[in-house]
MITITOR-283617 format. One line per field, with one value per residue (C-alpha): x, y, z; residue in one letter. Coordinates in steps of 0.02 Angstrom, whole numbers, plus 50000, padded with zeros to 5 digits. Example, Ala and Ser with C-alpha at 12.3 -4.5 7.8 and 13.67 -1.06 7.14 Angstrom:
2
px	[50615/50684]
py	[49775/49947]
pz	[50390/50357]
nutor	[A/S]
***
This chain:
339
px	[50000/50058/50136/49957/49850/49940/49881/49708/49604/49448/49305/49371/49296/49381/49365/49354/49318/49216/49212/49140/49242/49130/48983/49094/49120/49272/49334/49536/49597/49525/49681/49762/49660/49736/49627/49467/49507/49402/49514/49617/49751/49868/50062/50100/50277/50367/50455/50297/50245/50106/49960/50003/49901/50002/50070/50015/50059/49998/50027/50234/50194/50232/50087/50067/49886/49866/49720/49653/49549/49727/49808/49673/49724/49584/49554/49566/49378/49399/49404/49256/49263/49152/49293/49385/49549/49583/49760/49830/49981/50080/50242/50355/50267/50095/50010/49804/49704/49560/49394/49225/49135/49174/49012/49052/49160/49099/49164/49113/49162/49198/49362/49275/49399/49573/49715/49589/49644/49847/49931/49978/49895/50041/50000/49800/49765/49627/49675/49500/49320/49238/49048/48958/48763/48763/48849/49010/49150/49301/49456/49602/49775/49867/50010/50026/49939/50094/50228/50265/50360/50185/50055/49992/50043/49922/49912/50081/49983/50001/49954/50018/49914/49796/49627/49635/49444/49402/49300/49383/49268/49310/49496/49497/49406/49545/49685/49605/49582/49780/49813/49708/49797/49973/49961/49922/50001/49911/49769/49780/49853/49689/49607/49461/49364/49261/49228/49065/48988/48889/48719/48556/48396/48238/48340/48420/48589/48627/48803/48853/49012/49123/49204/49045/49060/49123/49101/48990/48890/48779/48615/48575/48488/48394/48310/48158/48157/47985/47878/47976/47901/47910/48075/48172/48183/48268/48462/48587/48757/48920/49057/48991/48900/48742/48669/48513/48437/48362/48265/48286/48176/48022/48116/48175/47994/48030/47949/48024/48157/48119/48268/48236/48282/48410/48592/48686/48704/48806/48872/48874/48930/48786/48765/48869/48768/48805/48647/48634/48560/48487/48527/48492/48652/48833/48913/49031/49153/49188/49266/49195/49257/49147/49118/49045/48890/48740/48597/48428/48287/48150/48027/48109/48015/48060/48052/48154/48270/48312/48401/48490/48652/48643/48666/48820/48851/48864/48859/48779/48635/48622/48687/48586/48699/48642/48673/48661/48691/48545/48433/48503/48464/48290/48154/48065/48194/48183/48128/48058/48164/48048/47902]
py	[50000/50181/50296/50388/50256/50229/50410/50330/50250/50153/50262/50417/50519/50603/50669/50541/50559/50419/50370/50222/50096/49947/49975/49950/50093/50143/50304/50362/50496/50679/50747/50657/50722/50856/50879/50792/50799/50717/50575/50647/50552/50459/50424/50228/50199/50056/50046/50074/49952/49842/49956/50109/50157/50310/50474/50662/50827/50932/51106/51066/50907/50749/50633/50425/50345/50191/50099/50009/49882/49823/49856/49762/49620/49633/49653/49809/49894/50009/50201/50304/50470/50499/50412/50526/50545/50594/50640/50603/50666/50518/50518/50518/50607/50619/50509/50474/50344/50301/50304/50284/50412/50523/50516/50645/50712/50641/50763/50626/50462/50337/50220/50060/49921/49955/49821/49680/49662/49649/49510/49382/49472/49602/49688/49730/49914/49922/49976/49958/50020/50155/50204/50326/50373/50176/50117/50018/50081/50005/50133/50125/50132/50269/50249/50066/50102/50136/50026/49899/49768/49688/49735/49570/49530/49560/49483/49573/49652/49830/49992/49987/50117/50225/50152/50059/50033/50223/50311/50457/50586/50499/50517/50671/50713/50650/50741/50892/50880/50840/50986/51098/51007/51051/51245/51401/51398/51242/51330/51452/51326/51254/51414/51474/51324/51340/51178/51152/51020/50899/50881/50772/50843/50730/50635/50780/50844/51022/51137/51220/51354/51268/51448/51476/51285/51283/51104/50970/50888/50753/50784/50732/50779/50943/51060/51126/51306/51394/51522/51488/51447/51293/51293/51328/51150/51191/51172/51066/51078/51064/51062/51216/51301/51329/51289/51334/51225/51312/51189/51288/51180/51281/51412/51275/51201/51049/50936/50993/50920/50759/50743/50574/50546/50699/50621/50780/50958/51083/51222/51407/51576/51690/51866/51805/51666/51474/51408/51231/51194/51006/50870/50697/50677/50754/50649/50720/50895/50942/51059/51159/51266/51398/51390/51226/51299/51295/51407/51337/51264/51369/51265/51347/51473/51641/51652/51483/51565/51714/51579/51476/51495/51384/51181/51082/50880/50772/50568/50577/50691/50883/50963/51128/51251/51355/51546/51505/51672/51755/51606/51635/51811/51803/51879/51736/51626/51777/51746/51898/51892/51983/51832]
pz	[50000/49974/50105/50057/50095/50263/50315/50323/50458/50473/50485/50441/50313/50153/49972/49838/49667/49610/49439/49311/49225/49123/49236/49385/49533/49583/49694/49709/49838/49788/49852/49715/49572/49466/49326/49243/49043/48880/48811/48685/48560/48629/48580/48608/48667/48652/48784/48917/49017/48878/49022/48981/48819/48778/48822/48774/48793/48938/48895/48900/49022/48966/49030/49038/49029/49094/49032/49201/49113/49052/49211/49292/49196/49083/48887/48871/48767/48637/48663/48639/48631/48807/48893/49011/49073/49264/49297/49452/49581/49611/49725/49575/49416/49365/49271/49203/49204/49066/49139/49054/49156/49310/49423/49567/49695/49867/50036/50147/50097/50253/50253/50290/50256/50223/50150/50142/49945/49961/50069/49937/49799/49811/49641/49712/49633/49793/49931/50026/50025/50047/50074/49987/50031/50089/49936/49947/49802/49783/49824/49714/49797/49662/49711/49656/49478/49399/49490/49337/49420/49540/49371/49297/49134/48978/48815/48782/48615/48683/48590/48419/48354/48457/48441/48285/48275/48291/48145/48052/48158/48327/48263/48209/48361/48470/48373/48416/48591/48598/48497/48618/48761/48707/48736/48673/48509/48454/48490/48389/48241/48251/48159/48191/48289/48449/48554/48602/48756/48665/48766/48739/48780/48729/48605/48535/48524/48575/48575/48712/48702/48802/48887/48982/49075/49252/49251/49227/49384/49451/49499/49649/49812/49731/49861/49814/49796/49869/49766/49607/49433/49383/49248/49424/49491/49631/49708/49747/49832/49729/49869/49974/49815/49790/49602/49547/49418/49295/49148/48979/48898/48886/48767/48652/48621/48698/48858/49010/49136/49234/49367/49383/49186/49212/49237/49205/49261/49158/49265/49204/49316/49245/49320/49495/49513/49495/49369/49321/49174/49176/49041/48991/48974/48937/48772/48720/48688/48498/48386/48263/48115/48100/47926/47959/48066/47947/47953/48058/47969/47902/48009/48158/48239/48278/48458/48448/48346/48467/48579/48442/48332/48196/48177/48120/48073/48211/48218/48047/48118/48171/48332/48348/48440/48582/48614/48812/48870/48774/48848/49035/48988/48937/49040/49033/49161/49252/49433/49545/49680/49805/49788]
nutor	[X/X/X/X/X/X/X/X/X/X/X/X/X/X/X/X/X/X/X/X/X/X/X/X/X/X/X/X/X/X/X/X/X/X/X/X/X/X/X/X/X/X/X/X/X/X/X/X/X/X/X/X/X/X/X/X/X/X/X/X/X/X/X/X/X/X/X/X/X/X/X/X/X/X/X/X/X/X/X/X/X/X/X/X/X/X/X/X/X/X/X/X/X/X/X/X/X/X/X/X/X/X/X/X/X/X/X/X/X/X/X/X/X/X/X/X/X/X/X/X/X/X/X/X/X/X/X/X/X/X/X/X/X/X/X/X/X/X/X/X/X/X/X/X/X/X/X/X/X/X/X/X/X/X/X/X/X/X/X/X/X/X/X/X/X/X/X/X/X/X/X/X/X/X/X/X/X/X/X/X/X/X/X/X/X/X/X/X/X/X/X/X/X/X/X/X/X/X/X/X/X/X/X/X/X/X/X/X/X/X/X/X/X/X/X/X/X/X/X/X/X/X/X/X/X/X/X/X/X/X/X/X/X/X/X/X/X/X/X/X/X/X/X/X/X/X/X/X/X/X/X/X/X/X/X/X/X/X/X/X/X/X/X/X/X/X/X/X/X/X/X/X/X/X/X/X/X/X/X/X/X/X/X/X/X/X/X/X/X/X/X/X/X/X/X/X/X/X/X/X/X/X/X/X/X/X/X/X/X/X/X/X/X/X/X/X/X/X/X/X/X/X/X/X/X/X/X/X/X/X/X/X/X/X/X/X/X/X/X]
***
């Protein structure tokens, strides 16, 4: 176990981040968590242990992925581009790991078994459990995710090529987000492109600017909110902030929110205030030329209009792009604040 882990006692309460990996839970030290990126393209190399899928380029920083379903000992799934990386302090360099989803950040998350997964299984990547609202998750010991020498071996296939089964969008995707990723000059190399949140509202797909996200959230434990109309559906605590969820749904001519079918929350600062604007789900972040943003259809009307900036291709359908500030800005989100 790491010098880390050691710091921790049974019963005691910390931050973990708790993420998904092929429908399995699993939490790792909050402490430890540098950043929370969309999987970009990877650079195999050869002489990595066969679990680490690649390396990129963090703005000058030279990073290593592992893939944990490899690491784990597992065959490893192909890459989609809703994976995640999180990347990670670890005693001698950092280093990310390949997650399929990132769930939450939990404050109070209870040690309840410690080194119950070493002993003779030396190269364990657990390092106990923790609860979580009455759920058990599985904690990972970070420390030991890149120590080579106790990892089990694989198939010895490796990384060749960066996902090999990837379309030419989800490719091209990727090479973006590393280009992004490297710094301020690649940036700008990539012309003029704005990336965009890729959201899904009643089976549709809808942009939002990525510069006005905070961050993306879980939705969970909403408070209702008395004498408010009913597109404010109340708010929920992100780590000692309060969000207000506001449902935008109404302006877009579509059925409104239900938070039980609501798995996402995207976070916007709007006017000093944190607002919350409810989705089915979060998919995916693109980027988008902006001669490739087409003009809405005809059938569109014009009070829908006001709030929209145009469509582009996406997954061989549209992605109708959102002018979010003019909809946070409308009067008709506006609550009278002396009801």
């Amino acid at each position: 176990m790491s010098q880390q882990a050691h710091s921790k006692a049974i019963g005691e309460s910390f931050s973990v981040l708790v993420f998904e990996l092929q429908e399995s839970r699993y939490a790792v030290d909050a402490a430890r968590v540098l950043e929370i990126l969309w999987l970009p393209e990877l650079t195999p190399v050869e002489e990595a242990p066969d679990y680490v899928a690649g390396v990129f380029d963090l703005r000058g920083e030279i990073i290593p992925v592992v893939d944990l379903d490899h690491r784990f000992g597992h065959r490893a799934a192909r890459y989609m581009v809703s994976d995640n990386v999180v990347v990670l302090e670890g005693r001698k360099r950092r280093f990310g790991i390949i997650v399929n989803q990132v769930l939450s950040v939990e404050e109070n998350a209870v040690l309840v078994t410690y080194g119950e997964f070493g002993g003779p299984r030396a190269h364990s990547l657990l390092a106990g459990e923790v609860e979580v609202d009455e759920h058990i998750v599985m904690l990972l010991d970070h420390e030991r995710i890149m120590m080579a020498e106790d990892a089990p071996r694989g198939d010895d296939t490796g990384h060749p090529t960066f996902c090999p089964d990837a379309t030419a969008e989800e490719l091209d995707t990727f090479r973006q987000r590393a280009a992004a990723l490297r710094g301020t000059q690649d940036v700008a190399e990539l012309g003029a492109q704005s990336a965009f949140a890729v959201a899904k509202m009643n089976g549709e797909y809808y942009g939002v600017a990525l510069d006005l996200v905070k961050e993306f959230a879980i939705v969970r434990d909403v408070a209702p909110v008395p004498c408010t109309p009913p597109h404010i559906l109340g708010n929920i605590n992100l780590r000692g902030d309060i969000v207000t969820l506001v449902d935008i749904r109404g302006l877009l001519d579509i059925p409104p929110a239900e938070l039980e079918r609501t798995e996402r929350v995207i976070v916007v600062e709007h006017e000093n205030m944190l607002l919350g604007v409810p989705t089915d789900s979060v998919d995916d972040v693109v980027f988008v030329q902006s001669e490739q943003l087409e003009a809405l259809p005809a059938a569109i009307s014009r009070e829908e209009e006001e709030f929209l900036r145009g469509e582009v291709p996406y997954r061989e359908r549209m992605m109708t792009v959102l002018n979010l500030e003019r909809i946070l800005s409308s009067g008709r989100l506006m609550v009278d604040e002396t009801v």
